[in-house]
Kinemage of the C-alpha trace (Angstrom):
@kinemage 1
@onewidth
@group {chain A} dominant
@subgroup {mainchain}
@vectorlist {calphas} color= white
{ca unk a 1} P 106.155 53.658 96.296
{ca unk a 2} L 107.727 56.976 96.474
{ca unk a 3} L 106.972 59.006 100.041
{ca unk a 4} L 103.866 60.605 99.327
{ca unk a 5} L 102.105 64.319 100.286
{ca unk a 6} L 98.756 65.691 100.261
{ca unk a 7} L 98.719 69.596 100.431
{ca unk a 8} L 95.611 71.370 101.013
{ca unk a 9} L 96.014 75.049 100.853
{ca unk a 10} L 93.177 78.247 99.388
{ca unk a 11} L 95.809 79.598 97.242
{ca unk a 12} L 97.864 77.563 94.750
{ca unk a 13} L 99.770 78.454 91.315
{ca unk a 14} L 98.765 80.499 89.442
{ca unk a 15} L 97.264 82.611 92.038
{ca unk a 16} L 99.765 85.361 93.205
{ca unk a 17} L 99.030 85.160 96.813
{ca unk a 18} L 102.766 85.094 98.686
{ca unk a 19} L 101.812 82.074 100.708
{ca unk a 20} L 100.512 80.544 97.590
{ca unk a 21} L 104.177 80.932 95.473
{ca unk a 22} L 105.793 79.425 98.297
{ca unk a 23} L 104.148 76.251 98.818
{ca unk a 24} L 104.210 76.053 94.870
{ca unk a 25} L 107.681 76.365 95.124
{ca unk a 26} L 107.816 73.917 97.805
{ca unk a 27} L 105.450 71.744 96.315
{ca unk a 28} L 108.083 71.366 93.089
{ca unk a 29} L 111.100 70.809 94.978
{ca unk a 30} L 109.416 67.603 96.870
{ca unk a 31} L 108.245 66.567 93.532
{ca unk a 32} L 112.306 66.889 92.730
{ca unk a 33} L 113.362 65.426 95.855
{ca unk a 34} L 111.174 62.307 94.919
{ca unk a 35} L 108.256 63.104 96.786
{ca unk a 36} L 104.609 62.026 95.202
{ca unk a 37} L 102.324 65.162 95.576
{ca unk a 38} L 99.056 66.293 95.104
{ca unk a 39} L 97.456 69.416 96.043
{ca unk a 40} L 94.075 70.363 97.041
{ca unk a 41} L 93.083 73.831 96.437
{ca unk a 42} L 90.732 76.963 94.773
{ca unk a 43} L 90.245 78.610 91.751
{ca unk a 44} L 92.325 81.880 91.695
{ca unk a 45} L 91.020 84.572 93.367
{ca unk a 46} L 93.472 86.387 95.623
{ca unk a 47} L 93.940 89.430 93.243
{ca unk a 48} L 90.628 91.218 92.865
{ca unk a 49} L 91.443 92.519 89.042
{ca unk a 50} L 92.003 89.566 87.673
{ca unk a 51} L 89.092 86.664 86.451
{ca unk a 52} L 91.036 84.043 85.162
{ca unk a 53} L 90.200 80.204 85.924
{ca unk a 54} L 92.231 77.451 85.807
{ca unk a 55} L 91.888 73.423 84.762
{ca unk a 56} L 89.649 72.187 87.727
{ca unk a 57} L 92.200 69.135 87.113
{ca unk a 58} L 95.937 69.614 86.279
{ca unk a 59} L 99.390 68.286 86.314
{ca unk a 60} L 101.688 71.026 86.843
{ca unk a 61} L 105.887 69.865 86.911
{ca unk a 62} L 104.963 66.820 88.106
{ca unk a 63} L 102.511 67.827 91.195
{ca unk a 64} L 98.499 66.592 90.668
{ca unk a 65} L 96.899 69.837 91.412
{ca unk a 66} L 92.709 69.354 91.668
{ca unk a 67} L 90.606 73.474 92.143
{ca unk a 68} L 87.517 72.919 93.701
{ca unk a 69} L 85.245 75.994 93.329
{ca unk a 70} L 84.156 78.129 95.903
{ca unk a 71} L 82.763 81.791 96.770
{ca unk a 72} L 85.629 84.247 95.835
{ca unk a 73} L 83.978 86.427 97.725
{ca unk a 74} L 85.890 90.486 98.574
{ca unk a 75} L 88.949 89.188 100.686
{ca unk a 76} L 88.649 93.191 101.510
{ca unk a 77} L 85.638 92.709 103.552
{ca unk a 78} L 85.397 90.267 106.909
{ca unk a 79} L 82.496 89.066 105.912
{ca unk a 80} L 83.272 88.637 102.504
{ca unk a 81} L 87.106 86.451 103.674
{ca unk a 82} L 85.292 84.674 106.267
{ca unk a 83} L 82.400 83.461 103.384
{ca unk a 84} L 85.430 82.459 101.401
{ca unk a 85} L 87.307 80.485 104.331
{ca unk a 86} L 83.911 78.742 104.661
{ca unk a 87} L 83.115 78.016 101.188
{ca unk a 88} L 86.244 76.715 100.939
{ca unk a 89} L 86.296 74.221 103.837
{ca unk a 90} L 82.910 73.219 102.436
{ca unk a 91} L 84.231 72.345 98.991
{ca unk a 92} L 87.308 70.785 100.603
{ca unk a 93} L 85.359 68.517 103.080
{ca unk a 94} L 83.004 67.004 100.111
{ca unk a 95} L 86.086 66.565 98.017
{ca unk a 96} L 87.413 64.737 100.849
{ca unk a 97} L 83.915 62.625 101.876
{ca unk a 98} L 84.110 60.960 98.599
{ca unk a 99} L 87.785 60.463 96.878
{ca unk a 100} L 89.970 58.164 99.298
{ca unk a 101} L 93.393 59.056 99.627
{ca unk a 102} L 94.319 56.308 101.614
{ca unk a 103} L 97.562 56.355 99.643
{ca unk a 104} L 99.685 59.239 101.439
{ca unk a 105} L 101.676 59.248 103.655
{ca unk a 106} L 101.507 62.788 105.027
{ca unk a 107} L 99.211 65.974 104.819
{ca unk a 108} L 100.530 69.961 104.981
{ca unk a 109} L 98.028 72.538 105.824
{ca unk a 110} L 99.090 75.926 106.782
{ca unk a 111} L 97.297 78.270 109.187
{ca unk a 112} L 95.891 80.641 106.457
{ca unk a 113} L 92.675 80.229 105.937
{ca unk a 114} L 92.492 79.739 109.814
{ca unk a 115} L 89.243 77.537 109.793
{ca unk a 116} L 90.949 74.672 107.519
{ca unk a 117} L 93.647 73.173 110.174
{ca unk a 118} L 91.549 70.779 111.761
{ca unk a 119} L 91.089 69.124 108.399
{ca unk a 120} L 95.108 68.074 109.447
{ca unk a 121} L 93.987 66.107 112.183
{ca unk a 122} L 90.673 64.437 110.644
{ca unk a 123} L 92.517 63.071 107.910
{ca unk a 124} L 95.468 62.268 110.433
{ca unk a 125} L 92.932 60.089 112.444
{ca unk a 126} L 91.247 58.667 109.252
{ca unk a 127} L 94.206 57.737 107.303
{ca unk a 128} L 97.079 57.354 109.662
{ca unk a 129} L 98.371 60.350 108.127
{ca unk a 130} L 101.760 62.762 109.334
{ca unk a 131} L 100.377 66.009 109.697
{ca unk a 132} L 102.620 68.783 109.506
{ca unk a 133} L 101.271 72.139 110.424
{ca unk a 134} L 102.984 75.296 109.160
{ca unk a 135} L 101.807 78.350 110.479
{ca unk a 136} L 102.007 81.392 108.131
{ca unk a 137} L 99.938 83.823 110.667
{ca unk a 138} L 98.882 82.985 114.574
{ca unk a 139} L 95.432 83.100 114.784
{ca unk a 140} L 93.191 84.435 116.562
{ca unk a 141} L 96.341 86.608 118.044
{ca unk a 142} L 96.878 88.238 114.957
{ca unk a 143} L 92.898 89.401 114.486
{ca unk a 144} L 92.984 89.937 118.402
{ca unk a 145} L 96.178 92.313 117.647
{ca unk a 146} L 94.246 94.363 114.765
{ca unk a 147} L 91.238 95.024 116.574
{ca unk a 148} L 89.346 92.457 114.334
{ca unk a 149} L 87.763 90.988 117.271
{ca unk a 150} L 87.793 91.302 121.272
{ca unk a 151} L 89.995 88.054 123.119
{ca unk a 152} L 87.204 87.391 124.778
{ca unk a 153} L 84.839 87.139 121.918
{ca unk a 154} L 83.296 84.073 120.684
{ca unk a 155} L 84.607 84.414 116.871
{ca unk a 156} L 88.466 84.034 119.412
{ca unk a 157} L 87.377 81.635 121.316
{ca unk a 158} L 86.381 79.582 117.869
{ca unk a 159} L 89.744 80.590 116.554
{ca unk a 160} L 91.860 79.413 119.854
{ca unk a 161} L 89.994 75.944 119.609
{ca unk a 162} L 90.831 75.513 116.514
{ca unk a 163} L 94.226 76.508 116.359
{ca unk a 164} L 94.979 74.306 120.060
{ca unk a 165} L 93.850 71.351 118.398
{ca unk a 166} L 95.779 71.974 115.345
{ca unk a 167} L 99.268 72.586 117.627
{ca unk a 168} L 98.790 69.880 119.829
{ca unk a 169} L 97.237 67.059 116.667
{ca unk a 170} L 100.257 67.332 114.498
{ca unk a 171} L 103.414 65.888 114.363
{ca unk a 172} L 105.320 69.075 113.655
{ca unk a 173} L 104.400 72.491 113.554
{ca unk a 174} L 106.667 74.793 111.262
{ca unk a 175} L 107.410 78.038 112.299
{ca unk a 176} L 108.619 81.149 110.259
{ca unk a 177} L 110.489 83.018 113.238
{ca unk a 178} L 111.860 82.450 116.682
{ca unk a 179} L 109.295 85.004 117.705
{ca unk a 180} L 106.351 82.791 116.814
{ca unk a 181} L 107.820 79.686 118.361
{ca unk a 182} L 108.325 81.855 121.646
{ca unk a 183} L 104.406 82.372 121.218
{ca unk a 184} L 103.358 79.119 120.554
{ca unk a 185} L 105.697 77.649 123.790
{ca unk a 186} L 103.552 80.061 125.806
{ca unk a 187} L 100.476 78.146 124.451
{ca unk a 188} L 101.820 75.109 126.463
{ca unk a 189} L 102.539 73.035 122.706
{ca unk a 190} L 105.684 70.892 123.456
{ca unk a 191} L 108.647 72.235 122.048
{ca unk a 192} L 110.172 68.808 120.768
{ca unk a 193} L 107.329 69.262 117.820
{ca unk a 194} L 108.271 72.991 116.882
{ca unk a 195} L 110.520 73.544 114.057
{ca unk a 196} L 111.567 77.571 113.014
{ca unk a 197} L 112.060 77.051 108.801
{ca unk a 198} L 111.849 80.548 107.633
{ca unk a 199} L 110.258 81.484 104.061
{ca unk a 200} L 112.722 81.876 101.474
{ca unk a 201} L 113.000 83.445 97.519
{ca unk a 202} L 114.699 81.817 94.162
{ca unk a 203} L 117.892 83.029 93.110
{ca unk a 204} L 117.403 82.570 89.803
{ca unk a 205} L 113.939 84.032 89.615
{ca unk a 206} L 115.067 87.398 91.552
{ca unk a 207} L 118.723 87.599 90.406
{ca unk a 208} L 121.135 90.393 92.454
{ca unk a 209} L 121.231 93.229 89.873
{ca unk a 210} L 122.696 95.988 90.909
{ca unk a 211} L 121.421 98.456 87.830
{ca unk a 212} L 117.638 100.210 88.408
{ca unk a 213} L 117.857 100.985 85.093
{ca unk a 214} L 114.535 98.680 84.230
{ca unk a 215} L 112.068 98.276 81.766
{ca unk a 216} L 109.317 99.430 84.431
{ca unk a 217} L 111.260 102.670 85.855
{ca unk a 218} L 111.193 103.548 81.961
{ca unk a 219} L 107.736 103.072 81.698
{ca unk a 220} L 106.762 104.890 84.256
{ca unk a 221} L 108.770 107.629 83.934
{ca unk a 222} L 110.791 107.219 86.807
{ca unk a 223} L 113.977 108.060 85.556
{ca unk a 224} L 116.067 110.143 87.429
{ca unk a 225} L 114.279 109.272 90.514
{ca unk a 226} L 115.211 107.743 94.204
{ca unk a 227} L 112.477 104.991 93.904
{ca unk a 228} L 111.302 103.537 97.274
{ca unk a 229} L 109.116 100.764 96.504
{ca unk a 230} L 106.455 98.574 98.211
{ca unk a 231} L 104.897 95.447 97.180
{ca unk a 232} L 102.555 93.378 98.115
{ca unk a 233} L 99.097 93.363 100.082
{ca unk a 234} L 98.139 96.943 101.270
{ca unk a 235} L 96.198 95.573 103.931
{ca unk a 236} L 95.813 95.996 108.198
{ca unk a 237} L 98.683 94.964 109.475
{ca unk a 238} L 101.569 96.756 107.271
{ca unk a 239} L 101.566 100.160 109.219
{ca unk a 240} L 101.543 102.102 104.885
{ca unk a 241} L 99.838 105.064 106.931
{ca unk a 242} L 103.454 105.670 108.157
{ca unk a 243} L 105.233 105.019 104.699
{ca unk a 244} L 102.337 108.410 103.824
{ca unk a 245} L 103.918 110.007 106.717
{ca unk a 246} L 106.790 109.967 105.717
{ca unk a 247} L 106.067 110.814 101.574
{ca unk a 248} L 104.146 113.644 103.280
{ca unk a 249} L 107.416 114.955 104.924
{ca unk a 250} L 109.582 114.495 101.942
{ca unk a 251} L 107.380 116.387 99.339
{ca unk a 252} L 109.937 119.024 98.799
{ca unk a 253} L 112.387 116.560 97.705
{ca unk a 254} L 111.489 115.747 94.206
{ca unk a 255} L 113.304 113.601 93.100
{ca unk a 256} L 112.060 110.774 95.519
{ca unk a 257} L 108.933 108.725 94.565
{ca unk a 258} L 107.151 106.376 96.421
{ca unk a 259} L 105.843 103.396 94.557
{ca unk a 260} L 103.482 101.189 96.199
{ca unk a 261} L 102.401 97.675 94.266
{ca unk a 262} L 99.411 95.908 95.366
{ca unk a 263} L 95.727 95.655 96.336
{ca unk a 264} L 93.916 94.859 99.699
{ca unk a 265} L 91.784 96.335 102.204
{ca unk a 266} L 93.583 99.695 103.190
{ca unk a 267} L 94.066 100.433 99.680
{ca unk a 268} L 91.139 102.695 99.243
{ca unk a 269} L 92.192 104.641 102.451
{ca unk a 270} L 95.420 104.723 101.037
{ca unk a 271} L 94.394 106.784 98.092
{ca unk a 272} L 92.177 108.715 99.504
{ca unk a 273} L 94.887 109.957 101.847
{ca unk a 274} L 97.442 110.188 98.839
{ca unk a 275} L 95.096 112.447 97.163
{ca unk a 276} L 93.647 114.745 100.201
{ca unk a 277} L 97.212 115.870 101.079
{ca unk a 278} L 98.139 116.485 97.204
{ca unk a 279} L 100.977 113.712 97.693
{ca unk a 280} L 102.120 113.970 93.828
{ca unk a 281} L 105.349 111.631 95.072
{ca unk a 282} L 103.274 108.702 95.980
{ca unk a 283} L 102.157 106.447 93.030
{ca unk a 284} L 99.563 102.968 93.192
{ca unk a 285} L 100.148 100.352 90.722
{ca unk a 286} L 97.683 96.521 90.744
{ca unk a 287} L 99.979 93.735 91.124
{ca unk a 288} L 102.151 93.011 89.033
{ca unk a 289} L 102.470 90.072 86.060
{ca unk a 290} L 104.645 87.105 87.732
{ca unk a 291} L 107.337 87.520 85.102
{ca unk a 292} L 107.836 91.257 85.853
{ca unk a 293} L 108.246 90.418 89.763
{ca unk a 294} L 112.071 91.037 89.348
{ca unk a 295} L 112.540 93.568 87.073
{ca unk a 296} L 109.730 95.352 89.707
{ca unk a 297} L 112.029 94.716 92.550
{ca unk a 298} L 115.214 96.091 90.438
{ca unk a 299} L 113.049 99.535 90.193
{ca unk a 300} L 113.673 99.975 93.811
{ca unk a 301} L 116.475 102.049 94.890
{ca unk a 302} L 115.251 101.282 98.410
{ca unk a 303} L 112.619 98.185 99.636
{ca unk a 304} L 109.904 99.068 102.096
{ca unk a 305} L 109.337 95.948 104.311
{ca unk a 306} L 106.502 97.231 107.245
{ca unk a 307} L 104.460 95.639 109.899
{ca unk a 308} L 102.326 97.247 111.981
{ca unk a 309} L 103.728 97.082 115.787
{ca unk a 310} L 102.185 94.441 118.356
{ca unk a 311} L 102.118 91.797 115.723
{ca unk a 312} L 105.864 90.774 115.047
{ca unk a 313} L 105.446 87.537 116.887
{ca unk a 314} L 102.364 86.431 115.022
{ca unk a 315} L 103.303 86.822 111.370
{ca unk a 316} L 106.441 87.407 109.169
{ca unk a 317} L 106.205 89.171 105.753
{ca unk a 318} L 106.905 86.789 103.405
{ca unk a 319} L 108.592 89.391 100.782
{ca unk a 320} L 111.669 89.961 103.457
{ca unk a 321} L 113.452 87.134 101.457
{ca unk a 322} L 112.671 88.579 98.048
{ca unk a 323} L 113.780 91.741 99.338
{ca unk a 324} L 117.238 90.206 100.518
{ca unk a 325} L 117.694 88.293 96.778
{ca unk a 326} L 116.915 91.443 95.070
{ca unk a 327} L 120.521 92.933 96.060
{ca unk a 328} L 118.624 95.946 97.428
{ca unk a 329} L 118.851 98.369 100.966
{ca unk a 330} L 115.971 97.458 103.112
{ca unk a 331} L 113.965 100.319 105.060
{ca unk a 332} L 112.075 98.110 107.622
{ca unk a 333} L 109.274 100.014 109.669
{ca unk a 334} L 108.258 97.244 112.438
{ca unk a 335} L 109.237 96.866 115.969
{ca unk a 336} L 113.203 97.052 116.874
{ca unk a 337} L 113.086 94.167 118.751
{ca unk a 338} L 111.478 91.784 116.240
{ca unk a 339} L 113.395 89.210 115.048
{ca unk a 340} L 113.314 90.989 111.093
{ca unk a 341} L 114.090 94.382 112.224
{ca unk a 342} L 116.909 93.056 114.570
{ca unk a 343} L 118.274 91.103 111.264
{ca unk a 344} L 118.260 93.952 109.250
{ca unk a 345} L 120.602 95.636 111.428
{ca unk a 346} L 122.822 93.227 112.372
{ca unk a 347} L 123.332 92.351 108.698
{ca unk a 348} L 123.611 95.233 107.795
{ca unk a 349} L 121.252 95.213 104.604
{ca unk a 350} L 119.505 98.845 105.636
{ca unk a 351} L 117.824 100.742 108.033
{ca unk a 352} L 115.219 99.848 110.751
{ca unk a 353} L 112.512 101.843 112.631
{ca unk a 354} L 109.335 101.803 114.908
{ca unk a 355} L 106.075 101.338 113.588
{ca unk a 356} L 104.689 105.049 113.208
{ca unk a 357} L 107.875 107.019 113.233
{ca unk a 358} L 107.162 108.468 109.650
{ca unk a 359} L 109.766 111.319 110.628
{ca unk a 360} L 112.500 108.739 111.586
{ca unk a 361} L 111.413 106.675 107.895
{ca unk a 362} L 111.932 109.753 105.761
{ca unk a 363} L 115.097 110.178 107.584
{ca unk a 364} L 116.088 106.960 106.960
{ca unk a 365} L 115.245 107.457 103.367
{ca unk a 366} L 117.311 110.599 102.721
{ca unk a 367} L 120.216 109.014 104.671
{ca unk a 368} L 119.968 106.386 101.576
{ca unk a 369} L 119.199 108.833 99.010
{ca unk a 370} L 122.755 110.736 99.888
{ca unk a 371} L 125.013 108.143 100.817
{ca unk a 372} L 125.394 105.780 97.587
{ca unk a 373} L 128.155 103.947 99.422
{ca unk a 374} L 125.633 103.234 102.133
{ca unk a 375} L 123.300 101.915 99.776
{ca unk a 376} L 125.833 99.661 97.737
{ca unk a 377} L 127.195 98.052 101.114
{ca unk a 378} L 123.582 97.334 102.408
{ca unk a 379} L 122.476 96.107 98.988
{ca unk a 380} L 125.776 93.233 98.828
{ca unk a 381} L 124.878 92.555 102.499
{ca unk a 382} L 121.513 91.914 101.812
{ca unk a 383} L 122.411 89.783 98.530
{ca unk a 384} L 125.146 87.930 100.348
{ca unk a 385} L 123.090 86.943 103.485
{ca unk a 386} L 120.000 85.605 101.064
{ca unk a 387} L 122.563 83.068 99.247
{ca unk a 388} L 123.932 82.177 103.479
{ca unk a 389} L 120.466 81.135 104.474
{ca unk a 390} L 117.173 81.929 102.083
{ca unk a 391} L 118.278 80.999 98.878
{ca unk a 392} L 115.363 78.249 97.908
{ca unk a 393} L 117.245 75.090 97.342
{ca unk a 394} L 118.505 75.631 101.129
{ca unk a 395} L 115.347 76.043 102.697
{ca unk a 396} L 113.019 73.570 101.218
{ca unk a 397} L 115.387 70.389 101.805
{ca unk a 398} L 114.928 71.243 105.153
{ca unk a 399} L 111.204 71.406 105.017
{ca unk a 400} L 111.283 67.753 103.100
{ca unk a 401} L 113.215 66.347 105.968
{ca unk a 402} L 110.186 67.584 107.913
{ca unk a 403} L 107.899 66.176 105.975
């Protein structure tokens, strides 16, 4: 029988959430690394525009993917995500309680939604199971870091007992950054278990093109413009408020345009902001269709990667390696010494700075805007160091010899 995995994860293809695509991605390279898996997960429901539903039972390129349904309720609100993490453990414990699956070898949970990781070691103590952990954000250090809720507080204390027992019941914990493992060594987990696999991107999917001449800067009417462009989830912990700092600052120029791609809970502020200072160079789009994720990306003339400071050893944003595969500059706004920023500069694929400096990001952006052999070096860097160490086939035979 072929080596066999059981993935149990909230978002899944099709659903556009980031951690979703990459665990479809690795799900389909185990399947082509002759790996048996099936995959437990929801309905779609991460993007807040979109209603569509998907075979409750499906084989997708050779992984057995089975949506249980649950309350999709406003990931925007707390309430609202933690109804949904709930829901969702629900659905995936009575799932459990009644179909054996006696016949794998190993279950994958990640850390996101926070509440499902002790499912790992249940069915690691039921069925003998290898439970790998990977941990996408640190919780509850990341909600402790945004002011979600006090370190002392009971909803932390829930959190930290969950996430302990996670750490110390599997057999490996995967890691996105040497900033996280230094965290999780300070939580007393052994390091023999810890394993730093960073995300990656496909190659193929987000090809190095260096024209911006693309079918959505036409649209849009954005030619003629210096396009710096963020996508993603405008939520807590991306520091945008500095990216309107520093669209604020560069109003006189007009010929730079921000673009900003995505939904979430700061969105709303976001606008609101946007259209209180009269900030006619910012522009909100919903996300974008999967197959216009590249030609998106080309738009860019420059590729906003933020994260608000405090947290750069609790998550990593996932769209770095996109970014890099893109053949872009990178402007990263997050904390010099994080392990991202610090790559970004000694690669030299763009430009770094602090959380909050909106004065030293438009800087930063006119530096780009003026110097095109700037951008063109940082943009080959940043293509040549994605096909070094993030292309996809690199990364996720490493995770199978995990698993």
């Amino acid at each position: 029988m072929k080596r066999s995995v059981l993935v149990i994860v909230q978002h899944f293809y099709p659903d556009i959430a980031a951690a979703g695509q990459v665990l479809t991605e690795l799900a389909e390279d185990l399947v082509k690394l002759g790996r048996r898996v099936k995959v437990i997960t929801g309905q779609p429901g991460y993007d807040p525009t979109s209603r569509r539903r998907a075979p409750s039972h499906e084989e997708y390129r050779g992984i057995k993917i089975r949506r249980l349904a649950y309350l999709r309720a406003s990931k925007n609100r707390l309430v609202g995500r933690f109804l949904s993490y709930v829901s969702f453990l629900v659905a995936c414990c009575g799932y459990l309680l009644f179909v054996s699956h006696r016949d794998y070898d190993s279950v994958l949970l990640a850390s996101s939604p926070p509440i499902m990781s002790v499912l790992g070691v249940l069915l690691k103590r039921i069925y003998s199971m290898r439970f790998t952990f990977l941990v996408h954000d640190l919780y509850p250090d990341l909600a402790i870091a945004l002011g979600i809720t006090r370190s002392e507080g009971i909803s932390s204390r829930i959190m930290n007992w969950i996430t302990q027992t996670a750490l110390r019941g599997a057999d490996k914990v995967v890691l996105l950054s040497h900033d996280v493992e230094r965290r999780i060594l300070a939580r007393g987990i052994s390091a023999e278990k810890l394993v730093v696999i960073p995300n990656w991107a496909d190659g193929t999917l987000v090809p190095g093109l260096p024209t911006t001449n693309t079918r959505f800067r036409r649209e849009q009417g954005l030619v003629g413009k210096f396009v710096v462009l963020y996508t993603g989830n405008l939520g807590l912990y991306y520091d945008l408020q500095t990216v309107l700092d520093a669209a604020s600052l560069l109003k006189p120029e007009s010929d730079i345009c921000f673009i900003l791609v995505g939904e979430g809970g700061e969105k709303a502020s976001l606008v609101g902001r946007a259209e209180a200072e009269k900030l006619s160079n910012v522009r909100f789009f919903p996300y974008q269709p999967a197959e216009c994720y590249s030609d998106l990306l080309h738009t860019g003339d420059a590729l906003l990667l933020t994260l608000a400071g405090g947290i750069e050893e609790i998550s990593v944003p996932s769209k770095t390696y996109k970014y890099l595969a893109a053949r872009r500059p990178i402007v990263a706004v997050m904390a010099p010494k994080s392990e991202i920023a610090a790559m970004i500069r000694d690669e030299k694929c763009g430009i770094s700075v602090s959380p909050g400096d909106g004065e030293g990001l438009a800087q930063a952006i006119l530096r780009l805007r003026d110097d095109p052999g700037l951008r063109e070096t940082a943009a080959v860097n940043a293509r040549r160091l994605f096909e070094r160490k993030f292309d996809r086939a690199l990364v996720t035979a490493r995770f199978c010899e995990v698993l």
